[in-house]
C-alpha positions as CSV (number, residue, x, y, z in Angstrom):
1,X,0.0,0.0,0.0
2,X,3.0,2.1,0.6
3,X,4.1,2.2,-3.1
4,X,1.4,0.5,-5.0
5,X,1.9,-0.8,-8.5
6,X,-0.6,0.3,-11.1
7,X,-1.6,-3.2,-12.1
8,X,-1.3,-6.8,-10.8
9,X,-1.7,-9.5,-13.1
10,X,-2.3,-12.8,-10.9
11,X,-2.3,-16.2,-13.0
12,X,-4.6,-19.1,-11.3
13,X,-3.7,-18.0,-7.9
14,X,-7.2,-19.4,-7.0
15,X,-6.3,-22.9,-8.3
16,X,-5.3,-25.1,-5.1
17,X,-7.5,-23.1,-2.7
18,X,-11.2,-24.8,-2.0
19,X,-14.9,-22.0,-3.0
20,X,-14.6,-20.2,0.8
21,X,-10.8,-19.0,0.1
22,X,-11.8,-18.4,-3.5
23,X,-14.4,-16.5,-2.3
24,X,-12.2,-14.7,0.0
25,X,-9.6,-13.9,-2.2
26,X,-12.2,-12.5,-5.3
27,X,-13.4,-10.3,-2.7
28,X,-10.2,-9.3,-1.6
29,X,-9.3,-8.4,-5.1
30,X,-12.5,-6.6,-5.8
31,X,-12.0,-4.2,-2.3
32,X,-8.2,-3.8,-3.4
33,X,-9.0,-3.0,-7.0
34,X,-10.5,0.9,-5.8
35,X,-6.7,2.3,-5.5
36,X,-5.3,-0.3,-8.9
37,X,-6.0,-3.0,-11.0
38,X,-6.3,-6.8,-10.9
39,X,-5.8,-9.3,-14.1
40,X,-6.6,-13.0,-13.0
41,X,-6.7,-15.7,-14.9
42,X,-9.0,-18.8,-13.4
43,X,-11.3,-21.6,-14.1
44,X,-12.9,-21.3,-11.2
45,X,-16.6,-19.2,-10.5
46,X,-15.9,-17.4,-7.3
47,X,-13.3,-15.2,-9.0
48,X,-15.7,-14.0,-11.8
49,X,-18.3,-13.1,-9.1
50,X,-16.7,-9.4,-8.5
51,X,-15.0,-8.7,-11.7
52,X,-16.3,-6.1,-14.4
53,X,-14.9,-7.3,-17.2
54,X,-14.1,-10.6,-19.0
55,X,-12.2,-12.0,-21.7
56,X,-11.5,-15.7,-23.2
57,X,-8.7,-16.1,-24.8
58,X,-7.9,-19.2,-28.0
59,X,-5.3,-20.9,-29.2
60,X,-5.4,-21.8,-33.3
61,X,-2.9,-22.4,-35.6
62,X,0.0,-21.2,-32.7
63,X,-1.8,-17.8,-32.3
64,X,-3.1,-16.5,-29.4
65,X,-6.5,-14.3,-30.0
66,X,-8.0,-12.4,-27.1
67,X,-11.9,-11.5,-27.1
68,X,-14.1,-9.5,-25.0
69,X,-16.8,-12.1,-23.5
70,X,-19.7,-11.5,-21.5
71,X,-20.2,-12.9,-17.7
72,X,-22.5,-15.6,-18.7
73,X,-19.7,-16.6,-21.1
74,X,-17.3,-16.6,-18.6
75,X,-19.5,-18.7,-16.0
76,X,-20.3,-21.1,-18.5
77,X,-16.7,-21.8,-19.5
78,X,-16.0,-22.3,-16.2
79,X,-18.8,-24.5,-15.2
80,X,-17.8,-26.8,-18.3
81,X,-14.0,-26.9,-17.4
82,X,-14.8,-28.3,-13.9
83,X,-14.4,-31.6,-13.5
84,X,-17.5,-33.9,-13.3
């Protein structure tokens, strides 16, 4: 808080933790994110609940493309990617 960055870009941080820490941590993130902001990157739900925007991101023919999704999108990739 002392010398806060203008950006944190977290990747899966969310991955080993069970929904209350995810929970925890999303809103965490979300009270945080007045003074900067958060990237995450998950496959998990919790983390989607506070965010305010979302993007899914493909992989064809060893290019990367990046588009602008909407939260059902995002909860419904998520929901699919969970193991049954």
């Amino acid at each position: 808080r002392c010398d806060p960055a203008p950006f944190y870009l977290f990747d899966e941080i969310d991955a080993n933790l069970d929904a209350v820490y995810r929970t925890a941590v999303s809103n965490m993130i979300h009270e945080l994110s007045e003074n900067c902001q958060f990237i995450t990157t998950t496959f998990r739900p919790e983390m989607l609940a506070n965010a305010d925007q979302f993007y899914g991101v493909t992989y064809d023919s060893k290019v990367s493309q990046i588009t602008r999704i909407s939260k059902e999108s995002a909860l419904e990739f998520v929901e699919q990617s969970q193991p049954n």
